[in-house]
NUDREN-46406 format. One record per residue (C-alpha): residue number from 1; residue in three letters; x, y, z. Coordinates in pm, 1 decimal. Last residue first. Example, Ala and Ser with C-alpha at 12.3 -4.5 7.8 and 13.67 -1.06 7.14 Angstrom:
<rs>
  resi  resn         x         y         z
     2   Ser    1367.0    -106.0     714.0
     1   Ala    1230.0    -450.0     780.0
</rs>
This chain:
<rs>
  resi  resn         x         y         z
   358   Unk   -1263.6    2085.7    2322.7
   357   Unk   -1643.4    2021.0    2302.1
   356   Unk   -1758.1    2180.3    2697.4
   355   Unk   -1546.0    2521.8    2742.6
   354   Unk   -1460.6    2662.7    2399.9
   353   Unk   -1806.4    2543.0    2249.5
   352   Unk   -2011.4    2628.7    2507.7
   351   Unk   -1842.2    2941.6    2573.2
   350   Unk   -1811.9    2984.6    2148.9
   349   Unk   -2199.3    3060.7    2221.0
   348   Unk   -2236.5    3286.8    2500.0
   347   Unk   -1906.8    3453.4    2407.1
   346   Unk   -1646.0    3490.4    2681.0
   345   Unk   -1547.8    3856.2    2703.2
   344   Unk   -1779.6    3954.1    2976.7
   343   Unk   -1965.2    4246.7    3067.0
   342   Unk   -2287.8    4186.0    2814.3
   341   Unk   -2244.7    3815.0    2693.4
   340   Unk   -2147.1    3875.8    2349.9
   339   Unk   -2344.0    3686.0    2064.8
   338   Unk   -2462.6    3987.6    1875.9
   337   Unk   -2064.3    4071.7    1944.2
   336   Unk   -2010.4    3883.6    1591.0
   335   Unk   -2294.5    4024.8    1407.1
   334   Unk   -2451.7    3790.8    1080.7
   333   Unk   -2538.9    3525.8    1342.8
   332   Unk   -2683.7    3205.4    1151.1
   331   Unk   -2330.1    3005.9    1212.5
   330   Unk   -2344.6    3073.8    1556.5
   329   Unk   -2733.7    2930.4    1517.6
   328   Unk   -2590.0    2650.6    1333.9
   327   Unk   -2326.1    2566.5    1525.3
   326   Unk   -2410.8    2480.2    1909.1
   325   Unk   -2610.4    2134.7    1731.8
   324   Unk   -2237.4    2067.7    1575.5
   323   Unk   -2350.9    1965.0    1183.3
   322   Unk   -2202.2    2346.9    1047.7
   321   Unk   -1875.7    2213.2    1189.2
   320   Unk   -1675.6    2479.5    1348.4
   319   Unk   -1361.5    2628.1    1190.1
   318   Unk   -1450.2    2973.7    1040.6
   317   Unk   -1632.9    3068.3    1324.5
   316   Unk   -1306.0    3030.6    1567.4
   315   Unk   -1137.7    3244.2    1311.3
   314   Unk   -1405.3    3481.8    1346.4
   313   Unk   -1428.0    3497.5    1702.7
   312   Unk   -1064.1    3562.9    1699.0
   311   Unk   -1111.9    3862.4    1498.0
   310   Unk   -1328.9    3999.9    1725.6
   309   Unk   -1121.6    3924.6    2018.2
   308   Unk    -889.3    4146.9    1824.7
   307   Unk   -1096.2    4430.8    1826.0
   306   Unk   -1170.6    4405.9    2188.0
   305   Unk    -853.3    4471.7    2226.2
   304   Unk    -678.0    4378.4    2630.6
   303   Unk    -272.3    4399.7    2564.9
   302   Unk     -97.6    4183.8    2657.0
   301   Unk     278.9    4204.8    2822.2
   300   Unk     193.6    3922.1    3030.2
   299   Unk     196.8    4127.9    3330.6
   298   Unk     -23.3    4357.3    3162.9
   297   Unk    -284.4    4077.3    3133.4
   296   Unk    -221.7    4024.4    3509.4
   295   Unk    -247.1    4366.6    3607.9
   294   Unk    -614.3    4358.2    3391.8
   293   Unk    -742.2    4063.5    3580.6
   292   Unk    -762.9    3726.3    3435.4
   291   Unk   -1088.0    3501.6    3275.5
   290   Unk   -1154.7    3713.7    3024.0
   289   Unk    -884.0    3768.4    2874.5
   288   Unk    -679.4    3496.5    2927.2
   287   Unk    -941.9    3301.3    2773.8
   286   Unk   -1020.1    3474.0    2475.0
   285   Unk    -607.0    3479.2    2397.1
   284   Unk    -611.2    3106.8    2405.9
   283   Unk    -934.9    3041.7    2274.0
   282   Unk    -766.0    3262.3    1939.7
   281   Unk    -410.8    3061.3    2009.3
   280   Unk    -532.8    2767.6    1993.0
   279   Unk    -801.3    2826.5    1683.2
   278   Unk    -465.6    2935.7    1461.1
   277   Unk    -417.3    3300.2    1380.1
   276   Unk    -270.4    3448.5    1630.3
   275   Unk      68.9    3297.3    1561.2
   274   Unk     194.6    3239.1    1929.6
   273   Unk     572.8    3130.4    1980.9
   272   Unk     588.2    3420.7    2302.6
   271   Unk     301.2    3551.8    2390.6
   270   Unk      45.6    3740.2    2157.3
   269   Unk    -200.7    4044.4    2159.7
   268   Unk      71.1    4343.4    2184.1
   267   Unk     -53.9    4540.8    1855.8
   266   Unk    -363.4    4437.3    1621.6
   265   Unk    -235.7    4491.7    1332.6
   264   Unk     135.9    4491.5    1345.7
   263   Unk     115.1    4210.3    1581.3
   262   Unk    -137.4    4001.3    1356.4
   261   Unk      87.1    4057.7    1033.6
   260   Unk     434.0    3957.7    1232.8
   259   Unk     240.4    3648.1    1435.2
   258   Unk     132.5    3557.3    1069.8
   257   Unk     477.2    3592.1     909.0
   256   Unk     647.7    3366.3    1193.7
   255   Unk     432.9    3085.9    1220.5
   254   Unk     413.5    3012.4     894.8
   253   Unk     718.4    2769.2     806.7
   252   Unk     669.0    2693.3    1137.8
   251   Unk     312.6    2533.1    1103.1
   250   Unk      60.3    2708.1    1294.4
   249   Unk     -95.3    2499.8    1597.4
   248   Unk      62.3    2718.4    1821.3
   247   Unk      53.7    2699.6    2217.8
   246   Unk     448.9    2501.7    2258.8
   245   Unk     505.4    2638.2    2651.1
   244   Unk     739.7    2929.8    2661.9
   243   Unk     524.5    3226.8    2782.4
   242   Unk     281.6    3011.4    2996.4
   241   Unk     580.4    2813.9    3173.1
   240   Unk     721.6    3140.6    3256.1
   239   Unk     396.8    3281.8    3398.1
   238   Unk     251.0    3042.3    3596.8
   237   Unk     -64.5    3025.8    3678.9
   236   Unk    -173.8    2996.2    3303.2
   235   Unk     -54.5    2656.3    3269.4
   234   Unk    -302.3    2519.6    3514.6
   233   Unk    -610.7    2715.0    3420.2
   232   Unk    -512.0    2625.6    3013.7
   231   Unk    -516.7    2274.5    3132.8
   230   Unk    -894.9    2252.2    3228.8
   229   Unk    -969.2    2479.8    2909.2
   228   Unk    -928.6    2248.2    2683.7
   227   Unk   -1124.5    1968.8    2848.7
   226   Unk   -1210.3    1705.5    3071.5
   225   Unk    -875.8    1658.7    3201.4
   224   Unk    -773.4    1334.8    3364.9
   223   Unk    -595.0    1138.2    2995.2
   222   Unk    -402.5     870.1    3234.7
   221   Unk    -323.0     548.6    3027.8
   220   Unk    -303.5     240.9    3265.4
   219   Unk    -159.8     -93.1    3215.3
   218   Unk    -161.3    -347.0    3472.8
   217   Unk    -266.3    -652.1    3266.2
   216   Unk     -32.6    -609.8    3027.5
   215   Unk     -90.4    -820.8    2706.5
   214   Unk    -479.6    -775.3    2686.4
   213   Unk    -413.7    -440.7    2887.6
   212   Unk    -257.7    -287.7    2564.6
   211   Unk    -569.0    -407.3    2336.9
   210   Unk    -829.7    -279.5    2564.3
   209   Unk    -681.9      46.4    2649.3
   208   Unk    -609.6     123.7    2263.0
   207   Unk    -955.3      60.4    2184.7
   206   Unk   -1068.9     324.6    2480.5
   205   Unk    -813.8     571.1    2345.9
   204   Unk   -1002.5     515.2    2010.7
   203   Unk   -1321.0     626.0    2161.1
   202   Unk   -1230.8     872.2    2375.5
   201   Unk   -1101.8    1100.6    2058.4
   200   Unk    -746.9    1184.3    1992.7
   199   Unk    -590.5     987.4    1722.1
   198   Unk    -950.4    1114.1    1533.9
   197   Unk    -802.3    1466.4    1469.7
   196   Unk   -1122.1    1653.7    1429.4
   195   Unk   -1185.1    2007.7    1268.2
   194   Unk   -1351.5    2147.1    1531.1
   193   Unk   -1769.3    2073.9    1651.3
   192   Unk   -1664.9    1695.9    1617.7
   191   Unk   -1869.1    1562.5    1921.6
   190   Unk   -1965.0    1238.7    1776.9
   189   Unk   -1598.9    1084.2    1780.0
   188   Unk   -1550.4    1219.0    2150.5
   187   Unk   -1318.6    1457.1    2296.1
   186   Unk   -1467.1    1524.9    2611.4
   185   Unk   -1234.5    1300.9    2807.4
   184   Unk    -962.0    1510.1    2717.2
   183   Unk    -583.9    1437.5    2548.7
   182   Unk    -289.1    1535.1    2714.2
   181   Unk    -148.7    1174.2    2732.9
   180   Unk     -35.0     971.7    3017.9
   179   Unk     152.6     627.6    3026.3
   178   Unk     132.8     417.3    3348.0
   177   Unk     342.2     113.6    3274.4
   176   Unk     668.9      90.4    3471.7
   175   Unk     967.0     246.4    3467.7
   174   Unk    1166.8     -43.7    3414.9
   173   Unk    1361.4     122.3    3119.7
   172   Unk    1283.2    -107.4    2874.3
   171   Unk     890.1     -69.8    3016.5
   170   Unk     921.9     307.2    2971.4
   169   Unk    1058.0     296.9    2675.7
   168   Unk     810.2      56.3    2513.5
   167   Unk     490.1     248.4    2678.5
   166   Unk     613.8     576.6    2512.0
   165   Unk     689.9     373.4    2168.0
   164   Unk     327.0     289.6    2220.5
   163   Unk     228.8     615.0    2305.8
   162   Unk     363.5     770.3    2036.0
   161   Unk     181.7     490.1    1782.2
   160   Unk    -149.2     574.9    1964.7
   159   Unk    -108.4     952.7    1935.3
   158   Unk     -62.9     987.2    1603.2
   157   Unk    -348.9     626.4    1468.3
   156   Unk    -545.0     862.9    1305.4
   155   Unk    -243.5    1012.2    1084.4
   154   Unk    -297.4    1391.0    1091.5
   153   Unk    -345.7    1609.3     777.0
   152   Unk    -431.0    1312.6     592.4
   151   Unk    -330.2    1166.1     281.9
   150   Unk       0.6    1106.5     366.1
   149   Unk     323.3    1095.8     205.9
   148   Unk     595.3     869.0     222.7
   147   Unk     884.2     803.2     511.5
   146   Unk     857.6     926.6     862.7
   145   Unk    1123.7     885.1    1054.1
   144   Unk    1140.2     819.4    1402.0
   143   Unk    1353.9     943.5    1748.2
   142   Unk    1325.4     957.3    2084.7
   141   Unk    1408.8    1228.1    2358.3
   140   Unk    1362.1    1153.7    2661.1
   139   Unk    1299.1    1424.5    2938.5
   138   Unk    1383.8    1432.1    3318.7
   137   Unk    1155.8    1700.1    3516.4
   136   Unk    1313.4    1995.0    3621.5
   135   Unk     974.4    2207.7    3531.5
   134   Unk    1152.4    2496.6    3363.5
   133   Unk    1432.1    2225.5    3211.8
   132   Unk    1109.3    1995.2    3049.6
   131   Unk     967.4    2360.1    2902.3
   130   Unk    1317.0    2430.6    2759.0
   129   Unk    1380.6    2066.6    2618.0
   128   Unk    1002.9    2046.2    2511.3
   127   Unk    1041.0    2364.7    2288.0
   126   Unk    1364.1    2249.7    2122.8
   125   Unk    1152.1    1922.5    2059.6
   124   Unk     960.6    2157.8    1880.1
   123   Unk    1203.0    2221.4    1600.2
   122   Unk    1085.7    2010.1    1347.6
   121   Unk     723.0    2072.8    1356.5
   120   Unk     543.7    2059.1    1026.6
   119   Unk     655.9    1685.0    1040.2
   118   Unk     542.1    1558.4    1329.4
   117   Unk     594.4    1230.7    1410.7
   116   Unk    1017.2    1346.6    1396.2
   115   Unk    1086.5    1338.6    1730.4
   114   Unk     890.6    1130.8    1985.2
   113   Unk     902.3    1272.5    2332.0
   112   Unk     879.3    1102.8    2653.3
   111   Unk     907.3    1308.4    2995.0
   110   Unk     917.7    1094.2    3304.2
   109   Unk     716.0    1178.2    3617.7
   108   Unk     755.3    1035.2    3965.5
   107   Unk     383.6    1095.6    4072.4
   106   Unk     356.0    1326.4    4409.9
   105   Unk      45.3    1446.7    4337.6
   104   Unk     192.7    1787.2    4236.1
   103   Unk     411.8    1620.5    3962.6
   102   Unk      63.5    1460.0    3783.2
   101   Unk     -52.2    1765.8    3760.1
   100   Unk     228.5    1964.3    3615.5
    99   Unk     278.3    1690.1    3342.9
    98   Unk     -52.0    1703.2    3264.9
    97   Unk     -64.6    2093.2    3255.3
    96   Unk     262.8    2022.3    2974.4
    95   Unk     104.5    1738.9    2802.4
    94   Unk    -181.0    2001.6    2762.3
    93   Unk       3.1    2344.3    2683.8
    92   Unk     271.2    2234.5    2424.9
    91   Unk     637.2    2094.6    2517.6
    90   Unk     537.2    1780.7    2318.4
    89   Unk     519.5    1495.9    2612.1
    88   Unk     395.6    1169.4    2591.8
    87   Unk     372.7    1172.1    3003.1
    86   Unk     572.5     823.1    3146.7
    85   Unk     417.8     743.4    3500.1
    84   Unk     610.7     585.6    3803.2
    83   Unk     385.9     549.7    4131.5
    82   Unk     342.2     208.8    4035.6
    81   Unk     696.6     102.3    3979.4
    80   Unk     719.2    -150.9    4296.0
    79   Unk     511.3    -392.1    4109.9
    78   Unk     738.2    -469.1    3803.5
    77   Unk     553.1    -509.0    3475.0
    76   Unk     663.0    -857.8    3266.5
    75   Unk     490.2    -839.0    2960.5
    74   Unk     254.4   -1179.9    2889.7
    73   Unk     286.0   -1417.1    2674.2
    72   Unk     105.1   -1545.9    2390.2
    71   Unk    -107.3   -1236.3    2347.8
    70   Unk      28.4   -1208.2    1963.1
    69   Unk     -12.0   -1536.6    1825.8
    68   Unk      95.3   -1512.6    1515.9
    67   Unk     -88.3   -1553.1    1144.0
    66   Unk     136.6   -1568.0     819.7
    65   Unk     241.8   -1296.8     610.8
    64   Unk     191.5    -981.3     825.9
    63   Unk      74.5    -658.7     705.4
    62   Unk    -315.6    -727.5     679.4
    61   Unk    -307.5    -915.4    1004.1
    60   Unk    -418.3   -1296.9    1071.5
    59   Unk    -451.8   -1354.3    1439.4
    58   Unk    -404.6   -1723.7    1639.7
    57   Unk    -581.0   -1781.8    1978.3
    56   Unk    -308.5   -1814.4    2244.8
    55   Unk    -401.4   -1613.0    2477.7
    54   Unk    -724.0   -1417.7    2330.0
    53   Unk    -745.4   -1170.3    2074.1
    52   Unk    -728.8    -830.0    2110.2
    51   Unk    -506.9    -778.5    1786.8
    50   Unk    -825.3    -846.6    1592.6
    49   Unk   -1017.1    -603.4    1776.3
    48   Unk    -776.6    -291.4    1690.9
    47   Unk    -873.7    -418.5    1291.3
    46   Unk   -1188.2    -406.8    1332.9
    45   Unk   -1205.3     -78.3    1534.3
    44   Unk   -1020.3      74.4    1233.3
    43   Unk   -1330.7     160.5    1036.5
    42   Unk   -1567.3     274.5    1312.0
    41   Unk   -1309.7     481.7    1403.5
    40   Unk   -1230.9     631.3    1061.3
    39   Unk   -1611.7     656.8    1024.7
    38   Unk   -1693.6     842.4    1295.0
    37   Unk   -1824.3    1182.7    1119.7
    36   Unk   -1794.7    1036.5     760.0
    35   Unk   -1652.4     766.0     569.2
    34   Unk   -1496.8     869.0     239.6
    33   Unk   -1428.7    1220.3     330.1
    32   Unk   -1300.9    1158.4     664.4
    31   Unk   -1041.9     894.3     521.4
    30   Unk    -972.1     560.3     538.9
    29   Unk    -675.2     346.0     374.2
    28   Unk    -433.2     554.5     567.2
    27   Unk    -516.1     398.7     841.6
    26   Unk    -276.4      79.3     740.2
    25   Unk      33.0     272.6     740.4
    24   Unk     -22.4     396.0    1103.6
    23   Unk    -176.8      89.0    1157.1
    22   Unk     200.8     -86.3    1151.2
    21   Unk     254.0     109.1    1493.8
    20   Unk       0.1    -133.4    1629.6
    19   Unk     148.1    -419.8    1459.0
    18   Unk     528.8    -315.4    1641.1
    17   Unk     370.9    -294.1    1975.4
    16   Unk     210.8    -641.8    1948.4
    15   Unk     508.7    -773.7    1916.8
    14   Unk     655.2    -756.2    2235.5
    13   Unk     885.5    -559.8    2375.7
    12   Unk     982.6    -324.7    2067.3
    11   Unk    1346.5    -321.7    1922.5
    10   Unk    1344.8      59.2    1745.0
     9   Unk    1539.4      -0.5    1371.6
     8   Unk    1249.8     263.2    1273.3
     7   Unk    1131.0     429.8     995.8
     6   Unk     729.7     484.4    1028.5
     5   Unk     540.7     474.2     680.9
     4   Unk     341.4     733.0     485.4
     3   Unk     103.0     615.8     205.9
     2   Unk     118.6     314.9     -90.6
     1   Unk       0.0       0.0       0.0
</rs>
């Protein structure tokens, strides 16, 4: 089959790790346009189940010549580890709150990050190194290649094959296996009011779950926030990790030429490494907004512009999904600030959105 593939000489654990990174390639055969809202998870579900199989029971796989048995052992997990977890970690705002989190319980915390998955990004590991030093948390950094091109914007199987290599470092390393990821438990397949990356909705998380635990029974993946807006609370309390955490969804190559146009426009409206013209930095900006005080905005070096809330709200509009039930009537309203809540920069509407589908 013809599509991206993952270049790797990486020795995995078992084999079951190596067939799940294999659906990176085989994912490709699906696509949003084809299928439909859920139909890249409905879609790959088959083939998730057949690696769930049994002990013992035999598995044919589209990549493999001959069917294995791949739950016929077990993955030896060592007990005293539990309090060990492995974050997937980017440097960007939600691996970064997670990692934050799970540090003030009292979890020892292990940074993992996968270079080269993502492609528009090849500097962000620089990103995680600085944001890894500011929290003094030790930080791994791995490395793939990604070979071919691919058909979608975002593989759906991402975040599953870096948490596999994740769970395969940490278990080489005898640090257990509690993984986390910065994904949220709101972000489900039938909830696609934004443009959805299907690597991180509940339901294939859920898959994943069942087919790791069917070979290690002690597995757990940690995703604890509900939403968006859960981890920008955490990062925003501090200040340093705010202005140097990854919060851009632009790619690099662009990064730099919108923040330029959007400063000279709209003056001091961005942090550090924020475009201003992606939907992370827009509910970015609208929360800081509204939800600090005006010493703390200055603080920041931000200024408050209504103007350029505006244009947020437009960006934001551009990108919903005229099938969300909160869409249509945003969709329907011809005057941004008709949908203002009078006193408060959070929009009535994009609240909803910003705050409960993220």
């Amino acid at each position: 089959m013809q599509g991206q593939r993952i270049v790797t000489d990486k020795q995995f654990v078992h084999p079951l790790f190596e067939h799940i990174v294999d659906l990176y390639i085989t994912a490709q055969r699906f696509t949003d346009s084809d299928l439909g809202v859920g139909g890249v998870y409905k879609a790959l579900m088959p083939l998730f189940n057949c690696l769930c199989v049994g002990a013992g029971k035999q598995v044919s796989y589209s990549s493999v010549d001959s069917p294995i048995a791949l739950t016929r052992y077990m993955v030896p997990i060592l007990i005293d580890k539990q309090n060990c977890v492995t974050v997937c970690f980017s440097g960007g705002k939600d691996s970064t709150a997670l990692a934050m989190k799970l540090k003030e319980e009292g979890k020892n915390v292990y940074l993992y990050f996968l270079k080269g998955i993502n492609k528009s990004y090849p500097d962000e590991y620089k990103r995680a190194e600085k944001v890894a030093s500011i929290l003094g948390l030790p930080l791994y950094i791995d490395e793939i290649k990604l070979s071919g091109k691919s058909a979608f914007k975002e593989n759906p199987m991402k975040n599953q094959v870096v948490a596999t290599f994740a769970l395969n470092y940490a278990i080489q390393h005898n640090l257990g296996c509690h993984i986390a990821f910065g994904d949220f438990t709101d972000d489900t397949a039938d909830k696609a009011a934004w443009d959805r990356n299907w690597s991180d909705t509940v339901e294939m998380w859920d898959a994943y779950r069942s087919v790791i635990s069917s070979i290690i029974p002690g597995f757990q993946l940690l995703t604890p926030f509900k939403n968006y807006t859960e981890t920008l609370a955490i990062v925003s309390k501090n200040q340093e990790i705010l202005e140097n955490v990854q919060g851009c969804l632009a790619p690099m190559r662009f990064r730099e030429h919108w923040r330029e146009q959007n400063t000279k426009k709209y003056g001091n409206v961005l942090l550090p490494n924020r475009c201003g013209s992606c939907w992370k930095c827009c509910v970015e900006y609208i929360y800081l907004v509204g939800q600090l005080k005006g010493f703390q905005i200055e603080r920041l070096g931000l200024e408050d512009k209504g103007y350029f809330i505006t244009h947020c709200l437009r960006i934001l509009k551009s990108r919903l999904s005229t099938e969300h039930p909160y869409i249509k009537e945003v969709k329907a309203t011809k005057d941004l600030h008709e949908i203002y809540l009078p006193g408060c920069y959070i929009p009535d509407l994009v609240q909803c959105i910003v705050y409960d589908s993220l």
